[in-house]
N, C-alpha and C positions, 0 to 999 in steps of 0.2 A: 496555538500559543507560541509565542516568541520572547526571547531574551535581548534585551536591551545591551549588547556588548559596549560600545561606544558612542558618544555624541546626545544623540539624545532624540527621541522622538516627538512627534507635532501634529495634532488630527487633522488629517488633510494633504499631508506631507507625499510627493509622490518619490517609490523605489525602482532602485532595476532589482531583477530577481537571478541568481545567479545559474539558473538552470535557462532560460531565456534569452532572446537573442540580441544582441546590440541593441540598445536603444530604445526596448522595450520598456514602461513602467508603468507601475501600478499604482491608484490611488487608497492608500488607508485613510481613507474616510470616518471612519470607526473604529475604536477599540474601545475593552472593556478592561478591568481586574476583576476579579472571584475573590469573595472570602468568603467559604461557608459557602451560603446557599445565596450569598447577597452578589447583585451586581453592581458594581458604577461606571459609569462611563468615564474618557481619560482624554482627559486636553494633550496632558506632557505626560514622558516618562522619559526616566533615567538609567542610565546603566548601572546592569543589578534587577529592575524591575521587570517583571513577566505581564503581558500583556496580551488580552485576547484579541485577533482581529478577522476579518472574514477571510476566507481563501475564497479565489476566485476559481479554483477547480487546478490549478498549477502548482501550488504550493505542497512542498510534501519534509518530512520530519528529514532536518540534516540539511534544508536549504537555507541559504544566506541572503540577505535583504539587505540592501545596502546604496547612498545616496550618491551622487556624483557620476561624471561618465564613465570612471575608474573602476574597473568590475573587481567584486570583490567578491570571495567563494572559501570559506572552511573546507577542511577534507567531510565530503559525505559521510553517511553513516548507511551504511550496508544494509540490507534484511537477509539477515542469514535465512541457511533453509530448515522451512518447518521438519516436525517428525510426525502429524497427528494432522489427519485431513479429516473432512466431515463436510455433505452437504448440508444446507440451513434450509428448511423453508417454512415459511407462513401457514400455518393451520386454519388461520381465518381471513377468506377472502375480504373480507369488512373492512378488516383492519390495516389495506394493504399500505395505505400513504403513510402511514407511522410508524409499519414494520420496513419501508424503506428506507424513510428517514433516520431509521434510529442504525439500519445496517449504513448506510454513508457513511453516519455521522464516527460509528464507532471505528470504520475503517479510516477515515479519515487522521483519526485520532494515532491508530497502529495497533488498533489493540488488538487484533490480528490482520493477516496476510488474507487477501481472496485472488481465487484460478477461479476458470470457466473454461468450459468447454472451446476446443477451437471454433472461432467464428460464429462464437456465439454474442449477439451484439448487446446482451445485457436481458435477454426474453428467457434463456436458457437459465436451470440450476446453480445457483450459487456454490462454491467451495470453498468452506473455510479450510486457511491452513495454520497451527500454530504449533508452537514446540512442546507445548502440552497442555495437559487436559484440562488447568487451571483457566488458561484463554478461553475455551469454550463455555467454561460453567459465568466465569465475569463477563464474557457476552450476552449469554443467555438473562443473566440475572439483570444488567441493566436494560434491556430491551422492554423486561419487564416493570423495571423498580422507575425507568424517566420515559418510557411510552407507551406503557400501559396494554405491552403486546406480546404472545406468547410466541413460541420457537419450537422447530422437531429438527433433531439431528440426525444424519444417516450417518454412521461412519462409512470411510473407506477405506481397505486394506490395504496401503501403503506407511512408506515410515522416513522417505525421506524422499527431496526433490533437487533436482538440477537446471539449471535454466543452459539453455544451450544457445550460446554467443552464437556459436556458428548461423542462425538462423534458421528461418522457416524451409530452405533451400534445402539446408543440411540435413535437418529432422525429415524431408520428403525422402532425400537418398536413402538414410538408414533405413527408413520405415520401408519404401521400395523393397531392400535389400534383404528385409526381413530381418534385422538386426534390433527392430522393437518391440518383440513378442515379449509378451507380459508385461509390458510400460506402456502407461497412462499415457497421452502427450494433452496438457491443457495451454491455457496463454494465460500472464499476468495481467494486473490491471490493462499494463501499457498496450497489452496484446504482443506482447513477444512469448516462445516457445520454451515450455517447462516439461519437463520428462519427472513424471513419479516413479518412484521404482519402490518392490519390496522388502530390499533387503541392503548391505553394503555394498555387498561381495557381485552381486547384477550391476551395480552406482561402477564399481571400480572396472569392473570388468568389458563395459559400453566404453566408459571414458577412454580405458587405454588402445583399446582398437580402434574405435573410429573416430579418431582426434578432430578430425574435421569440426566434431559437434559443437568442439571446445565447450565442455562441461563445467558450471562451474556450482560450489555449493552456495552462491551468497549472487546478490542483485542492488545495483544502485539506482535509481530514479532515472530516468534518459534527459538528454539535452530536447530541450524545444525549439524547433528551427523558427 
């Protein structure tokens, strides 16, 4: 969904995206409004108005869409770091194209965070991660209540995460060095490097020594070259 700041929108109208690169753009071909449980489709909208439109798989909460060759970029909006991890999976093979769709859709949305395993290309364990236990029960619940598919959760014993700027380079040296005993290392959607840890006092204590890692608690979307 998107907010109509200025000007005005037009179905069919094409944008740049401000995570994208020069000269890129996209066509909104479509959009809808919600009220309730109704939809309409939407010629025009205006500023002030929230309007649904498709993502092309690039689009993420906190990006700016904007017309002209003049790029135009709000400040993002961060994903701080979870405290509550859990893997998800599917109880019923059957029901796997619904139980996907509905985990896309609601990650899509933000309604939590997911990690994977390193190098894992999407065949591996899902990891929800969110700040608490409310996110997993309104996951679970609408999986069930708009796709009609149920959910097992495993928790995991950590309680809070770091993504490390420093990169995949960095996380090999530590990990080499033996400096990531008892830390998870998974990857974000983007596939960049997160360190789970158990406790603060591990979080603080990684950070101030191997600076290289450049720790941090919060992640912004990447640039698309």
């Amino acid at each position: 969904y998107v907010r109509i700041v200025s000007g005005s929108f037009q179905k069919g109208m094409k944008v740049g995206h401000s995570r994208s690169k020069p000269g890129k753009k996209y066509n909104l071909a479509q959009a809808q409004t919600l009220f309730g449980s109704d939809r309409e489709s939407v010629e025009v909208a205006y500023p002030g108005d929230v309007i649904g439109i498709n993502n092309p798989g690039n689009f993420a909460i906190g990006d700016t869409l904007f017309t002209g060759n003049a790029k135009i970029a709000f400040p993002g909006i961060p994903s701080f770091s979870p405290e509550m991890f859990a893997y998800i999976r599917n109880p019923n093979p059957s029901s796997y194209k619904s139980f996907t769709k509905g985990i896309d859709q609601l990650l899509a949305e933000g309604a939590v965070q997911s990690l994977r395993q390193r190098n894992d290309d999407g065949g591996g364990p899902l990891i929800l991660a969110a700040v608490g236990q409310l996110q997993f029960e309104v996951v679970q619940a609408r999986l069930k209540s708009e796709y009609n598919v149920d959910s097992d959760l495993e928790p995991i014993g950590y309680t809070l995460a770091r993504w490390a700027d420093g990169g995949w380079d960095a996380v090999d040296k530590a990990d080499a060095d033996g400096k990531l005993f008892g830390i998870m290392i998974v990857q974000d959607r983007w596939e960049r490097p997160v360190l789970l840890f158990r406790n603060d006092w591990k979080a603080a204590s990684v950070a101030e020594e191997e600076k290289y890692l450049e720790l941090k608690p919060w992640s912004k979307p990447p640039m698309f070259d």
